[in-house]
C-alpha positions as a Markdown table, in Angstrom:
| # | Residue | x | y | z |
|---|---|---|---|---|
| 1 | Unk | 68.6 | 60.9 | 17.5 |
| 2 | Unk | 64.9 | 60.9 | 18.4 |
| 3 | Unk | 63.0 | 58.3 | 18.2 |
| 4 | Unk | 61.8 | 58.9 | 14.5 |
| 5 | Unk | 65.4 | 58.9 | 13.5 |
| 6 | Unk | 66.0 | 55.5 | 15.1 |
| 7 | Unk | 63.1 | 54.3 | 13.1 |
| 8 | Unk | 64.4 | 55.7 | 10.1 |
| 9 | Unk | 67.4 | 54.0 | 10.5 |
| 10 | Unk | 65.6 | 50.5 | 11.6 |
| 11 | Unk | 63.3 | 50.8 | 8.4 |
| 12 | Unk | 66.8 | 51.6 | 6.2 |
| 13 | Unk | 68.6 | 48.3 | 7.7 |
| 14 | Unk | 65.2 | 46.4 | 7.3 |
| 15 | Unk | 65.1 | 47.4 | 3.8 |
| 16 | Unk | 68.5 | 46.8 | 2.9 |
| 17 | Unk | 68.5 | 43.8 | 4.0 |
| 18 | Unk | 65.6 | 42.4 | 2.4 |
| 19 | Unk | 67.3 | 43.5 | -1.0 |
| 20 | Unk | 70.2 | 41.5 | 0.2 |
| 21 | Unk | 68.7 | 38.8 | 1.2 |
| 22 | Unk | 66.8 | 38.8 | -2.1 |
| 23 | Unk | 69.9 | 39.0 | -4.3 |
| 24 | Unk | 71.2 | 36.3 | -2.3 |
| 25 | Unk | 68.2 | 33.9 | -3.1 |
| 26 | Unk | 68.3 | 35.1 | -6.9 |
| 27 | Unk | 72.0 | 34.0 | -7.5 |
| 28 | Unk | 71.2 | 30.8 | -5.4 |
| 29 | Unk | 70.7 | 27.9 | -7.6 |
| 30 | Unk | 67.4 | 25.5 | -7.6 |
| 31 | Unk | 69.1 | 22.8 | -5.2 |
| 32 | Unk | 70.3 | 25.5 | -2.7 |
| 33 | Unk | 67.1 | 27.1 | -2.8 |
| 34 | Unk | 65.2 | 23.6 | -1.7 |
| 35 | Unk | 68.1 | 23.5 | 1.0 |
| 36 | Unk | 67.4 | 26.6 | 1.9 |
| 37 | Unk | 63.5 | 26.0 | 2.5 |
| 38 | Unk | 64.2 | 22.5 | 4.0 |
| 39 | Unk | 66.5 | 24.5 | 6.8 |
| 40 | Unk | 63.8 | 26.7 | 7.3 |
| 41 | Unk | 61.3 | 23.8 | 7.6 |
| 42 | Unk | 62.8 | 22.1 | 10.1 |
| 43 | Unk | 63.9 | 25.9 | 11.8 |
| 44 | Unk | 59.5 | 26.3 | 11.9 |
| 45 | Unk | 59.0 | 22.7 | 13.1 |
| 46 | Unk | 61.4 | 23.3 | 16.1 |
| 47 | Unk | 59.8 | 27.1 | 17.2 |
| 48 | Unk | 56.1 | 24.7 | 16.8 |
| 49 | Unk | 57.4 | 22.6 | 19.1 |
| 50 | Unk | 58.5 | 24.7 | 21.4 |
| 51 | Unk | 55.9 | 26.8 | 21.2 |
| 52 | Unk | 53.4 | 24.2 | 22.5 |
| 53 | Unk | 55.9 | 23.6 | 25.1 |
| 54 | Unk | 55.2 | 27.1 | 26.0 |
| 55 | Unk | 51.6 | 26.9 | 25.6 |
| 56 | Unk | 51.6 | 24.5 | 28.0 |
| 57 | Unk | 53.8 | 25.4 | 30.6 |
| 58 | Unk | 51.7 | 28.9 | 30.3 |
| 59 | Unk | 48.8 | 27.1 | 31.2 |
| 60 | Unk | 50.3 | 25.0 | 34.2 |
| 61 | Unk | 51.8 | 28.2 | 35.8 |
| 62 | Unk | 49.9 | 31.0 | 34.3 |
| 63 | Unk | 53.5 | 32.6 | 34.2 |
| 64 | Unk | 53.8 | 36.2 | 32.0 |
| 65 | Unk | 57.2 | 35.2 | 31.0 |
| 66 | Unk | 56.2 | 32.3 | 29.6 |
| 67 | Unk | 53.1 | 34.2 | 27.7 |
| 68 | Unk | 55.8 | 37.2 | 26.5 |
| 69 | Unk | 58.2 | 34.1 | 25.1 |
| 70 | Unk | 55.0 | 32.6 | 23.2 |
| 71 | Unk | 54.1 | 36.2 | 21.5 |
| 72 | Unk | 57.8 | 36.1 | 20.5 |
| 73 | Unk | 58.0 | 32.7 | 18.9 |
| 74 | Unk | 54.4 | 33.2 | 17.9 |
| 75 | Unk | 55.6 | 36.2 | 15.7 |
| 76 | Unk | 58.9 | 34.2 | 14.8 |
| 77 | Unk | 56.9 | 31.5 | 13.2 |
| 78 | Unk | 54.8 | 34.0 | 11.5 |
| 79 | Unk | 58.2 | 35.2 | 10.1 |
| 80 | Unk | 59.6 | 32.2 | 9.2 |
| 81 | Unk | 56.1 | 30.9 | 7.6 |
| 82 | Unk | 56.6 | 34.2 | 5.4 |
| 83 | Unk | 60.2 | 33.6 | 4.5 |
| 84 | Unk | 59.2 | 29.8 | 3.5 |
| 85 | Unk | 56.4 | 31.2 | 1.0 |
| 86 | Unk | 58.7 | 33.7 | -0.5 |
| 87 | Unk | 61.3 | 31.0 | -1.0 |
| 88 | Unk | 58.6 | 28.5 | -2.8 |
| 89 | Unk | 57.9 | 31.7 | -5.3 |
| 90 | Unk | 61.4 | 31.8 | -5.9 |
| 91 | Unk | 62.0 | 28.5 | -6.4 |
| 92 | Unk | 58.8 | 28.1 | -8.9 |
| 93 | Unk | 60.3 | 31.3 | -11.0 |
């Protein structure tokens, strides 16, 4: 497959799993919901931290590995930031 098939099929299992992952929060109840956003909490507070970490050992050794690891947890916070608002909705409904 080309690489618009591959995309295809990365946008498919993206999709898919979204709806499962949605179904599973729908037939969660209200307590395992909060645990649920508590687990993320403390999953964001830990890529923070370690982000900073990065930051500055980035700045200390001016290392690209080090900046390529911070655009990854960077983007994995934005993520789990996402996931944290979408499971406050769902608890409020």
């Amino acid at each position: 497959m080309g690489g618009d098939g591959s995309e295809f099929l990365q946008r498919d299992f993206s999709e898919t799993y979204e709806r499962y992952h949605v179904e599973s929060l729908q037939n969660m109840s209200k307590q395992e919901l909060v645990k649920e956003y508590l687990e993320l909490e403390k999953c964001l507070s830990r890529m923070e931290e370690e982000n900073n970490r990065l930051r500055l050992e980035s700045k200390k050794h001016g290392g690209e590995a080090a900046e390529t690891r911070l655009r990854q947890l960077e983007l994995e916070v934005d993520r789990l930031r996402a996931e944290n608002l979408r499971l406050l909705r769902e608890k409020d409904l």
